[in-house]
C-alpha positions in Angstrom: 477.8 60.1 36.5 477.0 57.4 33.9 473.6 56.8 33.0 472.7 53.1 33.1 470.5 52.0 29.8 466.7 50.0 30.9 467.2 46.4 30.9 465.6 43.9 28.2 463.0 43.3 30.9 461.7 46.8 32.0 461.3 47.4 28.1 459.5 44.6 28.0 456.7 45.5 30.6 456.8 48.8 29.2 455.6 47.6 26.0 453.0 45.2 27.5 451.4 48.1 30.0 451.2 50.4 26.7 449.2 48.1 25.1 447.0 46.8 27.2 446.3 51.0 27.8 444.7 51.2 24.1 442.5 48.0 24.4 438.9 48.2 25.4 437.5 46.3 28.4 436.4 42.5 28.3 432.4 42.4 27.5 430.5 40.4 30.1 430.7 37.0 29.3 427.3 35.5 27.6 424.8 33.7 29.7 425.4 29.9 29.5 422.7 28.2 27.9 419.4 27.2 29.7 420.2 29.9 32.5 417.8 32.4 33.5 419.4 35.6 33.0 417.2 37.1 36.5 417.3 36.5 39.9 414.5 36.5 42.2 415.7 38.9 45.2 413.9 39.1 48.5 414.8 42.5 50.7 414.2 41.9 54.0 414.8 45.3 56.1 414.5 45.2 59.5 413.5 49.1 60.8 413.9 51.3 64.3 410.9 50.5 67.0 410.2 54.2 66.6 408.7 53.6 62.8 405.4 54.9 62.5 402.4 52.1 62.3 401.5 54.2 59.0 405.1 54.7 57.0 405.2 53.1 53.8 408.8 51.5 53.6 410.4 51.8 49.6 413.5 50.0 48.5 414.6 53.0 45.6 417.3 52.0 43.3 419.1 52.2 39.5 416.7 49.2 38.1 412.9 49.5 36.6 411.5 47.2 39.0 413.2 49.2 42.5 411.7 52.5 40.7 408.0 51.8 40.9 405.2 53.6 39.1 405.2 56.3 41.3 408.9 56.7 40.9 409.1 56.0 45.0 410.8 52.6 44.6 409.6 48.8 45.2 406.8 49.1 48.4 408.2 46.7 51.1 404.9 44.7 53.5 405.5 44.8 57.0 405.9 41.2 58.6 405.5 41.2 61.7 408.6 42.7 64.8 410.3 45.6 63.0 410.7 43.5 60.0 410.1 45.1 56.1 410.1 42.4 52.9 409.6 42.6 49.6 410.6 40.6 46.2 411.7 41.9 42.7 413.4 40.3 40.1 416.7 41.6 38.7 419.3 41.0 36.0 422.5 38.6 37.1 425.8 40.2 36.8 425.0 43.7 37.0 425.8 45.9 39.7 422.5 47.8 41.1 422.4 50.4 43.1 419.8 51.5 45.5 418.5 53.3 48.6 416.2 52.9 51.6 413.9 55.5 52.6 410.1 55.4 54.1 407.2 58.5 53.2 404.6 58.6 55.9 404.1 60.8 57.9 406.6 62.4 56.4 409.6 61.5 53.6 412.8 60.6 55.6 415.8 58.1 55.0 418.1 55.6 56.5 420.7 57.5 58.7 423.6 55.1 60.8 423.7 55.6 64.7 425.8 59.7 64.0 423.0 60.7 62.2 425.0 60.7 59.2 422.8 59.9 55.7 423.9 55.8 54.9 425.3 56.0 51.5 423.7 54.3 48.4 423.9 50.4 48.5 425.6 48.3 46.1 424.0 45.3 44.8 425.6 42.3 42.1 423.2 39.1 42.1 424.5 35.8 40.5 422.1 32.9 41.7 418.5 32.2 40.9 417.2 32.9 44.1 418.6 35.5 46.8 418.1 37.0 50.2 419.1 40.9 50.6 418.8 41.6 54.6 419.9 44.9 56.0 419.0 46.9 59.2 418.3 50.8 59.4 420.0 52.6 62.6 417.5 55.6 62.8 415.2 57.8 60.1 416.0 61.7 59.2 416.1 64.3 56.8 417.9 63.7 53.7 420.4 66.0 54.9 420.8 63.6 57.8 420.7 64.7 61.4 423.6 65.5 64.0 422.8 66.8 66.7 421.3 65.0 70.3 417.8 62.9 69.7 415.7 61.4 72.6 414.0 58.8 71.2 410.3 57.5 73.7 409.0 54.1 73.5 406.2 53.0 75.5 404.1 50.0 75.7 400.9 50.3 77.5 398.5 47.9 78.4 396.2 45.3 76.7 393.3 47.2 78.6 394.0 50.5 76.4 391.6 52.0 74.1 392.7 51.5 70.6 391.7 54.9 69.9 393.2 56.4 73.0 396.0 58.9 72.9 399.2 58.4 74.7 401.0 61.8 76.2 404.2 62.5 78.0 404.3 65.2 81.6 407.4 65.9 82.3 409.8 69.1 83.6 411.0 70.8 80.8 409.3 72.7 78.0 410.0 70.0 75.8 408.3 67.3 77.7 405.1 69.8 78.3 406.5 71.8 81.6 404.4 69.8 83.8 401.3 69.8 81.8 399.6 66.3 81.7 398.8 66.6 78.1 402.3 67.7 77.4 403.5 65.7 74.3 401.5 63.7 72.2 403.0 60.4 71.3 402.2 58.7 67.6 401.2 55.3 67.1 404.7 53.2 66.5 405.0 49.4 65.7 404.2 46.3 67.6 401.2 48.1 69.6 403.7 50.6 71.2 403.8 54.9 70.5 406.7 56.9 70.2 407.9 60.5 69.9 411.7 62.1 68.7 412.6 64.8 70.8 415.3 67.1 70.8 416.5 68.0 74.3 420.0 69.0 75.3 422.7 66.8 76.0 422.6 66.4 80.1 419.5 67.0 80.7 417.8 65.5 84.2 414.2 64.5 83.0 411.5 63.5 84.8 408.2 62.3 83.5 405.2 60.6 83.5 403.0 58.5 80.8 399.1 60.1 80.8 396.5 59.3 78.6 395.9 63.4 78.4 394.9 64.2 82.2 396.1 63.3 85.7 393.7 61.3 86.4 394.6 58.7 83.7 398.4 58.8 84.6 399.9 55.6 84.7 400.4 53.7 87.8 402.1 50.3 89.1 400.8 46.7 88.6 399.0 46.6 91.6 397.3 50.4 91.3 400.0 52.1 93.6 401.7 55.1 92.9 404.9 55.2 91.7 407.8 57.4 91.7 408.7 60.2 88.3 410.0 58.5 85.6 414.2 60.2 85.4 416.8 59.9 82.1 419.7 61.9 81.9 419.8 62.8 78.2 423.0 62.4 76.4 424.9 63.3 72.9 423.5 61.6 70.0 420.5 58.8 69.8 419.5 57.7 73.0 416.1 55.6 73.0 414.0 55.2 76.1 411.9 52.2 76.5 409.1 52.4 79.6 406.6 50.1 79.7 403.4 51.0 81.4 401.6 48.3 83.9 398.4 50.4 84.0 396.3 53.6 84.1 395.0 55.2 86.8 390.9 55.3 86.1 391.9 51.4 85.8 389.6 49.7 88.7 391.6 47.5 90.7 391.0 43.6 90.6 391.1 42.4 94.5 390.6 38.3 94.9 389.1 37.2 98.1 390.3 33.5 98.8 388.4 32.2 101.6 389.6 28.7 103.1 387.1 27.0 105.2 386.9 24.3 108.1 386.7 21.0 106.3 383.6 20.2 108.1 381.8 22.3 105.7 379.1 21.2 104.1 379.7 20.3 100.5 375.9 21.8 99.2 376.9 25.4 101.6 376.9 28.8 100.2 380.0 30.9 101.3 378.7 34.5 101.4 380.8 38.1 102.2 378.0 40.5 103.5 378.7 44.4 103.9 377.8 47.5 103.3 379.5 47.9 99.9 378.1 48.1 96.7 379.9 44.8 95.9 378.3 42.8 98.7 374.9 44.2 97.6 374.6 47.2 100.4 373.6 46.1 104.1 370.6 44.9 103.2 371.5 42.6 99.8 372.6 38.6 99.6 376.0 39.6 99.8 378.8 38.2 97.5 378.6 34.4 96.6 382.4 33.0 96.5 382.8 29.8 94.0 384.2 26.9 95.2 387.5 26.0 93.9 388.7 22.8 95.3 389.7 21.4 98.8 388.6 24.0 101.1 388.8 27.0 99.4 386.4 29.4 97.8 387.1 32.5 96.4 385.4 35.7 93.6 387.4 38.4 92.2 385.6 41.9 92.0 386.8 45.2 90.2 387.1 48.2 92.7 388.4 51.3 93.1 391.8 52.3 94.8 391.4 53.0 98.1 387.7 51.9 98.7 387.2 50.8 102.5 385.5 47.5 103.0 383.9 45.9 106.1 382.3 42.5 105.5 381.7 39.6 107.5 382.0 35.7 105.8 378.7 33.5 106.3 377.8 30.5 105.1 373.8 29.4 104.0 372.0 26.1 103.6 368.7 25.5 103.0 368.0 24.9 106.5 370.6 27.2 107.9 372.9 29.9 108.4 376.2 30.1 110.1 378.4 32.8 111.0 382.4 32.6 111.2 383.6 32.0 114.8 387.0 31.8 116.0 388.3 28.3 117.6 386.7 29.8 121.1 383.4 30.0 120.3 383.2 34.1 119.7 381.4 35.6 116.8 384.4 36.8 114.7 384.6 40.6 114.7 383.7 42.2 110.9 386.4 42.5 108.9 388.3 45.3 107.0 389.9 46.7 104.3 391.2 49.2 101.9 391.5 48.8 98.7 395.6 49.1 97.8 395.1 47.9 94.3 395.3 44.3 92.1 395.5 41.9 95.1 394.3 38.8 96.7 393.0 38.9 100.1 393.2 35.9 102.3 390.6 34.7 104.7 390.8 31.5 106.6 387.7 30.7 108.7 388.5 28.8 112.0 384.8 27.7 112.4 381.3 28.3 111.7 378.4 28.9 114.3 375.3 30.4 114.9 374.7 34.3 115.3 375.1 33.7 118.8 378.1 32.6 119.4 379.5 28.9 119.7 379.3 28.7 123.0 382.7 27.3 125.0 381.5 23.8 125.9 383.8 21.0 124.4 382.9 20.1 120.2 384.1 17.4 118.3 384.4 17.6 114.6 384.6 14.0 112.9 385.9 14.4 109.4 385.8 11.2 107.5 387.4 10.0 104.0 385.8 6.9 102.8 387.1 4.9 99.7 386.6 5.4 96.3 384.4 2.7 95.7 382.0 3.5 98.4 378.4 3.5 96.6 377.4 7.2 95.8 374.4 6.6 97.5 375.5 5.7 100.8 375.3 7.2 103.8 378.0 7.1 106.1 377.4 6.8 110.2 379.5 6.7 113.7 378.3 4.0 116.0 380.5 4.5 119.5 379.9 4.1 123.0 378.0 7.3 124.1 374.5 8.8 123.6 375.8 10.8 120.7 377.6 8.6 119.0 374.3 6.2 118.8 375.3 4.1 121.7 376.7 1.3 119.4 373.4 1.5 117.0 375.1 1.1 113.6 372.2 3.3 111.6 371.3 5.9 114.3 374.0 9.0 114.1 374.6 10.4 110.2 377.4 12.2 109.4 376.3 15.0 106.5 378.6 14.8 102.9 381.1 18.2 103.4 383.7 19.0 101.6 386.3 17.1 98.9 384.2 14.0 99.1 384.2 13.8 102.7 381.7 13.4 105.3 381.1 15.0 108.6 379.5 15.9 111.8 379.9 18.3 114.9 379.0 16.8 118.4 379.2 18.2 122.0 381.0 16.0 124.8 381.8 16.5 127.8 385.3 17.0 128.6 387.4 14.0 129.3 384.8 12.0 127.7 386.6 8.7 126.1 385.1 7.8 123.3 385.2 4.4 121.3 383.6 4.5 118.0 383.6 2.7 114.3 382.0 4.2 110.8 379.4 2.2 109.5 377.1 2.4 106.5 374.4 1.8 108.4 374.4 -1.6 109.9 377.3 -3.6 111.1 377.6 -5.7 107.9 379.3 -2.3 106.2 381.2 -1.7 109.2 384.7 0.0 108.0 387.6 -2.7 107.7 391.2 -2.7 107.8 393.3 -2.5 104.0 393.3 -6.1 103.9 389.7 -6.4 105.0 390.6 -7.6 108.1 389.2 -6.9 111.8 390.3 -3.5 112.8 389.9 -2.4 117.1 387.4 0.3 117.8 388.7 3.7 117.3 389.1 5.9 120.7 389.3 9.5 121.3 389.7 11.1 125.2 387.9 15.2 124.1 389.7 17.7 125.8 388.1 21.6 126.1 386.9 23.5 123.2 386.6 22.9 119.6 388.6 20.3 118.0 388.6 17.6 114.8 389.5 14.3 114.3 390.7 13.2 110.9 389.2 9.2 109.9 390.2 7.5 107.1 388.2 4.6 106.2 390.5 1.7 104.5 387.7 -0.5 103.6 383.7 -2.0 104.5 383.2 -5.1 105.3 380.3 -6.0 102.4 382.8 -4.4 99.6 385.6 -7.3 98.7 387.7 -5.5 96.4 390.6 -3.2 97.4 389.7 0.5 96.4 392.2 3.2 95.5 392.0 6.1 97.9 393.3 9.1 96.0 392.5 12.5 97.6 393.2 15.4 95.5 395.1 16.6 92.4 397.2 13.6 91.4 399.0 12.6 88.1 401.4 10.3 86.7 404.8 9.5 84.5 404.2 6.1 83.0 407.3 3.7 82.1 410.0 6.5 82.9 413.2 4.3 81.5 416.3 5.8 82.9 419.2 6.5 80.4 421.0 3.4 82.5 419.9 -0.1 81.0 421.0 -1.0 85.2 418.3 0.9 86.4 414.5 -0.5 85.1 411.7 1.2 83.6 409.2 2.7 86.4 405.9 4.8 87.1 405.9 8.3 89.1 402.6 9.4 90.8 402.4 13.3 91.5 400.7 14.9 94.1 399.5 18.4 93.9 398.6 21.0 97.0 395.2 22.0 96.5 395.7 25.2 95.3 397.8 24.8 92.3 395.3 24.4 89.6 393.4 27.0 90.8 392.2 30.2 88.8 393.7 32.5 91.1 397.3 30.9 91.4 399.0 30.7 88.4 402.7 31.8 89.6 403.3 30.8 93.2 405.8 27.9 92.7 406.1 25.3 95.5 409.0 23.3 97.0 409.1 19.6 96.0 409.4 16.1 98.1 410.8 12.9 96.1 409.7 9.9 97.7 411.1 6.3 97.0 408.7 2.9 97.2 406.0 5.0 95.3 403.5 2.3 94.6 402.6 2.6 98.7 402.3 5.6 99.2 398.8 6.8 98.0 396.9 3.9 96.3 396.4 1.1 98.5 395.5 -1.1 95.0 398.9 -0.8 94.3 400.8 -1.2 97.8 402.7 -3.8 99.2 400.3 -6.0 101.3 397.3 -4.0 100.2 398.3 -1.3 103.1 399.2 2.0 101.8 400.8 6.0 103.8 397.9 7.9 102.8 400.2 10.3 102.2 397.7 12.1 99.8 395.0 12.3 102.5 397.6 13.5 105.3 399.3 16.0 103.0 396.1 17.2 101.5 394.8 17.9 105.2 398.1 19.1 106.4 398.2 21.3 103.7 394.5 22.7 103.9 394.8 23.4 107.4 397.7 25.6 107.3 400.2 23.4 109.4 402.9 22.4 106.6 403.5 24.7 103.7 402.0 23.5 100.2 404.3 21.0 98.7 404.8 19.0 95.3 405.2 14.9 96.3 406.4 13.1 93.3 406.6 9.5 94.5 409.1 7.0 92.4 408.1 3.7 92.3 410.3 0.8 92.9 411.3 -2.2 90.8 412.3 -5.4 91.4 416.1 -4.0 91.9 415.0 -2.3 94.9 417.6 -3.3 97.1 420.5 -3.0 94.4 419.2 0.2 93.7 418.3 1.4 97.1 422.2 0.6 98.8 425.2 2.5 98.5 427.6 -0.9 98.4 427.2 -4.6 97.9 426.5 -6.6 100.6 425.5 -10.2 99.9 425.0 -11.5 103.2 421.1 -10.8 102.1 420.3 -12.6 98.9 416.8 -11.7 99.3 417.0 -8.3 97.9 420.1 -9.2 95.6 422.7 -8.2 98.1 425.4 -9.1 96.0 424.4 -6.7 93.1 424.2 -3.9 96.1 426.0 -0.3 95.2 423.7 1.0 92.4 422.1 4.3 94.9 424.5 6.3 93.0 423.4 5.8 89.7 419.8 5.6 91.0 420.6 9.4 92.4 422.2 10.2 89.1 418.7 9.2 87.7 416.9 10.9 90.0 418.6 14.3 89.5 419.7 14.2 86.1 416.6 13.0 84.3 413.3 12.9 86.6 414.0 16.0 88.5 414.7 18.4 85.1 411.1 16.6 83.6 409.5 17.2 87.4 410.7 21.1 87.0 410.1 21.4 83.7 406.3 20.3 83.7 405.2 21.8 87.3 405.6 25.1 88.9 408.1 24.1 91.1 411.2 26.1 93.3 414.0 23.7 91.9 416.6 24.9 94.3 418.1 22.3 96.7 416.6 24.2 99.7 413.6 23.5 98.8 414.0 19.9 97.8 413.6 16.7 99.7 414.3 12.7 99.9 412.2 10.4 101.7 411.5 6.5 102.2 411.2 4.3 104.5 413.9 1.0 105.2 416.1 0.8 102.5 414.4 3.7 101.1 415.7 5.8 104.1 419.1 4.2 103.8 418.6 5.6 100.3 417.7 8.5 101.6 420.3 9.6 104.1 423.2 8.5 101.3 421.9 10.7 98.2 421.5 13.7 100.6 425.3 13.5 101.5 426.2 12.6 98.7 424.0 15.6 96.7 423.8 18.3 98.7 423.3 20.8 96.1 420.3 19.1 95.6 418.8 17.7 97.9 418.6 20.0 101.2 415.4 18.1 102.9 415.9 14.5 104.0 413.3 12.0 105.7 415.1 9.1 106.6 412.3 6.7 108.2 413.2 3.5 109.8 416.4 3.5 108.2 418.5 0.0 107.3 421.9 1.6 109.0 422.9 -2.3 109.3 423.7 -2.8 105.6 427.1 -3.5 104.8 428.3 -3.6 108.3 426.7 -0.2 109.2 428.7 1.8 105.8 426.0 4.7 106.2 427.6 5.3 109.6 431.2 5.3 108.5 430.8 7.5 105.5 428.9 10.3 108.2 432.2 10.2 110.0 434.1 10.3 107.0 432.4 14.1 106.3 434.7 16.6 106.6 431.8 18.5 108.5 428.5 19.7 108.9 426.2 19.9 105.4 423.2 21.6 104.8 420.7 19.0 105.9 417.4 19.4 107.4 417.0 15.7 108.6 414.1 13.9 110.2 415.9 10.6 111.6 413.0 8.0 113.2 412.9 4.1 114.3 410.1 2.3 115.9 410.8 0.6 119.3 409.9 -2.7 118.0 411.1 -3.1 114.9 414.1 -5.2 115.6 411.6 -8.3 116.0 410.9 -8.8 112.7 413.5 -6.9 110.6 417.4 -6.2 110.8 416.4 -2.3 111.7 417.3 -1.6 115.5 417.3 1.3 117.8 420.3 0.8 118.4 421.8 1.3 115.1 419.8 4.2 114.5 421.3 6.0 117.6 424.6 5.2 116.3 423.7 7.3 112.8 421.9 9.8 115.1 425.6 10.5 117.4 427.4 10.3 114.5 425.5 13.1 112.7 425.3 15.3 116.3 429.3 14.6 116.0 429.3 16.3 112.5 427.2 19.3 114.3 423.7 18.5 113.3 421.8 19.8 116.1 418.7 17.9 118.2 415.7 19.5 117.2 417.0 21.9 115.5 418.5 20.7 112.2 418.2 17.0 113.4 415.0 15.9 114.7 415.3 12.3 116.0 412.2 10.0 117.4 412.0 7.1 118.8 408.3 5.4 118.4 407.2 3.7 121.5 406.0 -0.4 120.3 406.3 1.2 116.3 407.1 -1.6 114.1 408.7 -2.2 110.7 405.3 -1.5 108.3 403.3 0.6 105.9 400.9 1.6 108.6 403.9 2.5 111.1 405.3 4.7 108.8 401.8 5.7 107.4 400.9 6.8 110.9 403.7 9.3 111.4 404.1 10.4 108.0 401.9 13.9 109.2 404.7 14.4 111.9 407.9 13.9 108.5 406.2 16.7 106.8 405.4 19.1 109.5 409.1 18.9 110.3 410.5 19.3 106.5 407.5 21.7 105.3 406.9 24.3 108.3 404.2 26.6 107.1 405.5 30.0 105.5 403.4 32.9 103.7 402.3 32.3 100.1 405.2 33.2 97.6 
């Protein structure tokens, strides 16, 4: 075989690689002038949840300043979270090398999730300034740690000593065999206390959290028991995270909420009496309740689990007492109950009434909202046509000041009696008005048997000229909410609020919510069209406190000067006095009302935002409104009150697009015209009927799904609609239990 000789260029290369072998390596090149020749370095370490409250955390490395003075390394300040930090300076361009470890209660150092020992860090800084952040896995031994870890981590509650000690009782000798003082738990970070355990992989554990005994075990939110804590223990680092809700020496908080009749005095004292320490024994004043708002009182006590209570409600005046009596007349037997822990117990007095009994003979409660600018010093009288009613004397029969700025009185009739009465202010000069201060007929009233209320609402008196606004519990506003659309104008919102929902004892129940159109007439006759507005806040606010529709949000949107653009589906121009021709904007009205007010409405108040839960209502064109952004927005809008509706606009299109469905949607729909309405507005019966058999043709049922009315002589007005508007949200909002 011939042996071939190395070419020119592998002699070459050998030379170069020879020489480059004897030559020393290049220095680091010099600092360029003006450079600092140290960076400022900021470790920021964050740790397990199981690191003691009192370890010391030490960044330990090749350079002076990660040595210390006592050789342990640069001290790291805890932050907050799990979160170390600490700064340092160190020399640019020079590789440092260092560790992480932590001395109290004991030395250990960083392991990774196997328990192996993390291996020293490299570190080269080139800038002036620098952020170092790195997380430890776990603690160990510096010969690191293998083999299976159960790692406990338990919060307990704000209510716990500082100084208390925190155990684990579980079924294995590791976990104390049972005993309630079984394993002692140390004091971890964020307010939380921990223990390491090492338990066999597959272990079935059950346990318990105790503060040393079993009578300070820890129990569920509301005081109840609950069931053995279990964790199947596996290979390696398993953490397990309980979070206790409280302790069992922990008295329980139980929240009476009492709602009373609306005729109830406003300077009354709402008592529980019984034979409990926390009414004051048999013989004490019992426990005064605080009055909230509306009708409601309530007082929250502390009390044992399982205490038994009997106690009867009362209510005290200076010149009398009252028992609770149901709508009969009967003394209402004593209440009871036991103690199950944190809860709020619900008691809704039908009536008060002497020791005695109430007797069955036919009562009359007159409950009576004046307006706003009635004087404060005024009192407020019924003048009617019988003996109790002051036989027409303007000044003879005084009603008493109960409740939410109300005024009332209790009277016996005879049944069948037909009353005719007005409210006065004590002479017929201040005699009640209509919204416009004009004549109003006397109000009448046939009583029937046993114990019943009428609900007045006063518009206006006859010596007080200006209009007043009428607003009847929690109400707020949106001013100048522009929509995104330069179509669609700037408006107001007004926001009404069920009675309860700014009370001290509901802070989570969320309620369903109704958006009404033509919002300037619904609550504040100042602002209504023709001075007349629904008193929707009065009727909701009695509705509500009486337990006959479920407490809703109404979030009324005022209208604009587009209404009817903005209120119709299509053009229709045969009525330039609502800008028919520039009809067809409801959809980006709807877009509007979804996209931007609805998120704000949801985001500010505690509301259920689901579509079941929300509804559309208005009136006219406001129910032509109505009916279309249901259809056409089912997923949001589940709840529709389509009042008096203008089916006529653009040759009846509302009709055409319900046949054009390809079925039945998810609509709840009240559907209503007045009998007379065709006499002085384009709104008929019969077009109405021809939406209602198109929507039974889709499957909507009659009164079930789709309630459909006919008023008898209603006509085409505030006070039409105002007058039924109790009947719309009975049928939307049906009471349910508290959520």
């Amino acid at each position: 075989m011939t042996q071939r000789s190395p070419s020119r260029f592998s002699l070459l290369l050998l030379l170069a690689l020879t020489a480059l072998a004897g030559c020393d390596p290049k220095p680091t090149p010099p600092m360029p002038p003006g450079e600092q020749p140290y960076t400022e370095v900021q470790f920021d370490v964050t740790v397990p949840a199981e690191t003691p409250v009192e370890a010391s955390v030490f960044i330990k490395g090749s350079d002076p300043s990660l040595t210390g003075a006592s050789n342990k390394g640069l001290e790291l300040v805890f932050q907050g979270g799990n979160v170390y930090s600490g700064k340092t300076r160190l020399p640019k361009r020079t590789d440092i090398t260092y560790t992480v470890h932590l001395d109290k209660p004991e030395a250990q150092v960083a392991l990774d999730a196997a328990g192996v020992v993390v291996p020293t860090r490299t570190l080269r800084v080139e800038q002036d300034e620098e952020k170092v952040s790195l997380t430890v896995e776990r603690w160990g031994p510096a010969t690191g740690d293998t083999q299976a870890r159960t790692v406990f981590l338990v919060a307990v509650p704000e209510t716990t000593e500082p100084d208390a000690s925190i155990y684990l009782s579980g079924n294995v000798a590791e976990l104390g065999g049972g005993k309630p003082d079984g394993v002692k738990l140390y004091k971890a970070m964020n307010s939380r206390y921990a223990t390491v355990l090492a338990i066999a992989p597959g272990t079935s554990l059950e346990f318990k959290v105790t503060r040393g005994s079993m009578g300070t075990e820890e129990k569920g939110a509301r005081g109840e028991d609950i069931a053995s804590r279990t964790h199947q223990t596996g290979s390696g680092l398993q953490r397990v995270e309980v979070s206790v809700a409280r302790w069992a020496d922990v008295p329980s908080a139980l929240t009476f909420k009492v709602t009373v009749p609306p005729e109830t005095p406003a300077d009354a004292k709402v008592v529980l009496k019984g034979a409990h320490a926390v009414f004051g024994g048999a013989t004490g004043a019992g426990l005064e309740l605080t009055y909230e708002s509306g009708t409601t009182f309530s007082a929250s006590v502390s009390l044992a689990r399982g205490a038994a209570l009997a106690f009867d409600t009362r209510l005290t005046q200076p010149s009398q007492q009252q028992v609770e009596l149901d709508m009969a007349g009967a003394v209402r037997p004593t209440r009871t109950h036991q103690v199950k822990g944190d809860e709020t117990l619900n008691v809704v007095v039908e009536r008060w009434g002497p020791e005695t009994g109430g007797g069955s003979e036919p009562r009359l409660a007159f409950v009576v909202t004046v307006p706003s600018n009635t004087p404060t010093e005024s009192t407020i009288y019924v003048a009617g046509n019988q003996t109790q009613i002051g036989g027409w004397n303007p000044g003879a029969v005084p009603l008493y000041k109960a409740l939410n700025g109300r005024y009332a009185i209790v009277l016996s009739f005879a049944e069948g009696t037909s009353l005719e009465y007005k409210l006065t202010r004590g002479s017929w000069p201040t005699v009640e008005k209509g919204p416009a201060g004009e004549e109003i007929s006397n109000r009448t009233y046939t009583t029937r048997s046993g114990y019943e209320r009428t609900f007045v609402i006063v518009a206006r008196w006859a010596d007080i000229n200006s209009v007043p606004g009428v607003l009847t519990g929690n109400i707020e506003y949106l001013r100048d909410v522009t929509p995104t659309n330069t179509l669609l104008k700037k408006r107001d919102v007004i926001i009404w609020l069920p009675p309860d929902y700014n009370t001290n004892t509901n802070t989570t129940r969320r309620y369903p919510v109704l958006y009404m159109h033509d919002g300037q007439n619904l609550m504040d006759a100042t602002k209504a069209f023709a001075g007349v507005e629904w008193g929707v806040d009065e009727t909701a606010q009695q509705l509500v406190e009486s337990g006959q529709v479920e407490p809703v949000i109404i979030v009324g949107v005022y209208n604009t000067s587009d209404r009817g653009p903005e209120y119709t589906q299509v053009p229709d121009a045969r009525y330039p006095e609502v800008d028919g021709a520039n009809g067809g904007r409801a959809d980006l009205y709807g877009q509007f009302l979804i996209n931007e007010l609805k998120p704000v409405i949801d985001g500010k108040y505690r509301t259920k935002p689901e579509a079941q839960y929300t509804g559309l209502a208005g009136s006219s064109l406001g129910g032509l409104v109505s009916m279309y952004l249901g259809m056409k927005n089912p997923g949001t809008f589940n709840r529709l009150g389509v009042v008096s509706p203008s089916v006529f606009w653009g040759n009846n299109n509302i009709v055409t697009q319900v046949n054009a469905l390809p079925g039945k949607l998810p609509l709840r729909i009240w559907l209503d015209i007045g009998t007379n309405e065709g006499s002085s507005s384009q709104e008929t019966v019969e077009d109405t009927l021809a939406l209602r058999d198109a929507l039974v043709g889709k499957g909507w049922v009659l009164d079930n799904d789709l309630k459909y009315t006919e008023v008898p002589g209603g006509v085409h007005s505030e006070a039409a609609w105002a007058a039924r508007f109790g009947d719309i949200l009975k049928y939307l909002y049906p009471p349910v239990s508290a959520q």
